[in-house]
N, C-alpha and C positions, 0 to 999 in steps of 0.2 A: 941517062940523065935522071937525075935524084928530082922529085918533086916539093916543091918550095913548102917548106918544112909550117910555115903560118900560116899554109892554108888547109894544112891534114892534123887531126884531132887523134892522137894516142887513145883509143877506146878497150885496147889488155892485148892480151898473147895466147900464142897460141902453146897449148900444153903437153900434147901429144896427140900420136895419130888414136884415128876409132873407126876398127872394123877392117877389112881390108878393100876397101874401093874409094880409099882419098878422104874419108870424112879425120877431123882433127877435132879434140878439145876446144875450146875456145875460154878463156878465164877472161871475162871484161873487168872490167875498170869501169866501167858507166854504170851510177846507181839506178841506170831504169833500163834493164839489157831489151826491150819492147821500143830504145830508140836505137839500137844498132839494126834489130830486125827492119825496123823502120827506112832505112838508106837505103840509096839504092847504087853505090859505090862504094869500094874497100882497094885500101892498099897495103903492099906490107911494108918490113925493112926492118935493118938491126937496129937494135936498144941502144940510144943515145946517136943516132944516126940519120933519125926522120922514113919517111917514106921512102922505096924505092920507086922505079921508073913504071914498073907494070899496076895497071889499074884494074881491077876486078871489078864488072857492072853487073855481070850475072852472076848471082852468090845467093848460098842458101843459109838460113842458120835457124835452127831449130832448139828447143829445149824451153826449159827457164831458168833464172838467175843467174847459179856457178855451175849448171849443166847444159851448156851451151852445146851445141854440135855444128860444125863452120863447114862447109862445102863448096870450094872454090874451081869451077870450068877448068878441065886440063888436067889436076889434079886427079886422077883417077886409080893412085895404087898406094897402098901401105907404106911404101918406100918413098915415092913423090911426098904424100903426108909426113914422114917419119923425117925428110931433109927439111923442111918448114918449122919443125920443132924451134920456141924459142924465138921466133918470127913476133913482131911487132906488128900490130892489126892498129891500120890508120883510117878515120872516112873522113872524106872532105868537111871541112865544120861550113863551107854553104849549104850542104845539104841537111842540118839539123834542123827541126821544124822549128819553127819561131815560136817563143815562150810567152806567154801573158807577160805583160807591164809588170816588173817588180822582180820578176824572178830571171835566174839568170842559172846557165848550168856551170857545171864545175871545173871545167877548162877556164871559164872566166872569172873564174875565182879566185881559185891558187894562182898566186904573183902576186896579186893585192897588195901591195902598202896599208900597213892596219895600225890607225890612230883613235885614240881617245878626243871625245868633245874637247878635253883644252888641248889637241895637237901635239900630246907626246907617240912618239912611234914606237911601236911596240915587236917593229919586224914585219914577216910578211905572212902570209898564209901561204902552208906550205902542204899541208895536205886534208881531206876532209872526211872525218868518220860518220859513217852512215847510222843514226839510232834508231830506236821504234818513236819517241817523240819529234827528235829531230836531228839535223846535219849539227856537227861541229866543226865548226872551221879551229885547227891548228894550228895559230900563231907563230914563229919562233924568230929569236933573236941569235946573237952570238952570246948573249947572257942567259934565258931566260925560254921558257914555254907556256904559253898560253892557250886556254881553252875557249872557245868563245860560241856559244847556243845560236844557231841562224836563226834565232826568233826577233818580231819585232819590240819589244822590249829594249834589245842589246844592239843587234846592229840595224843604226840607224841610215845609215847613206853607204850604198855601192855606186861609187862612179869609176864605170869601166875608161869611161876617156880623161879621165886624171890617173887612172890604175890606182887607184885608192878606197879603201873601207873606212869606215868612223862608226866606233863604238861607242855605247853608254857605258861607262864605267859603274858596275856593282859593287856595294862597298863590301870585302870577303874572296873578290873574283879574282884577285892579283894577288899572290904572295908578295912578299919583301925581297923574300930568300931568292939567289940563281939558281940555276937550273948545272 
């Protein structure tokens, strides 16, 4: 039995094995890999598939950022590791710790509906790049790509329970031209 897919959080993959006693790559997707250390459950499954049915409570994962090293109970050979290649690493999102007021992570971001103060839509947010000043949230339509600075300045209101963003429109921020 597959595990309900809205309540497991896609946090990357696993890349290959390391060493020969079960340890695996691990490439996250989470711009802060100090909240994956942080859980204390993991699941896997295939890409575009959700979580499968086994839950991993005891896991280890060492490194930092894109030098993750994942260590899953049971796993213990090059070859167990080496079948898991390509495996989807999920953690329950109740178990992500709760954020200050304001901020929100980026599973709850990407889908957004992203509109301008007078209510044109601009598409959704589709994915977000990590800078040294700050995130951008990726806009896109079926015409058009948008870039948009998470600062407060630009976006003004995330309501998660309308699944809606509203921006301050910049004058220079939007070409004319499609995309």
């Amino acid at each position: 039995m597959q595990q309900d897919v809205g309540k497991w959080i896609a946090v990357g993959r696993i890349a290959k094995s390391h060493g020969l006693k079960g340890e695996m790559k691990f490439r996250t997707t989470v711009p802060d890999p100090k909240i994956v250390q942080s859980l204390s459950r993991i699941c896997l499954g295939a890409e575009g598939k959700g979580p499968g049915d086994k839950i991993y409570e005891k896991f280890g994962v060492r490194g930092h950022f894109s030098k993750l090293i994942l260590k899953l109970p049971g796993v213990d050979s090059v070859e167990m590791a080496k079948s898991l290649t390509g495996q989807t690493v999920f953690c329950a999102r109740e178990d992500f710790p709760e954020l200050p007021k304001g901020e929100h992570y980026w599973f709850e971001i990407i889908g957004l509906k992203v509109f301008n103060e007078e209510g044109q839509c601009f598409g959704e947010v589709e994915e977000i790049l990590n800078t040294a000043s700050s995130d951008i949230y990726v806009v896109r339509d079926n015409n058009r790509e948008i870039m948009l600075p998470a600062v407060g300045e630009v976006v003004k209101t995330v309501d998660l329970a309308q699944g809606r963003l509203v921006f301050h429109q910049i004058e220079g921020m939007i070409e004319d031209s499609a995309v």
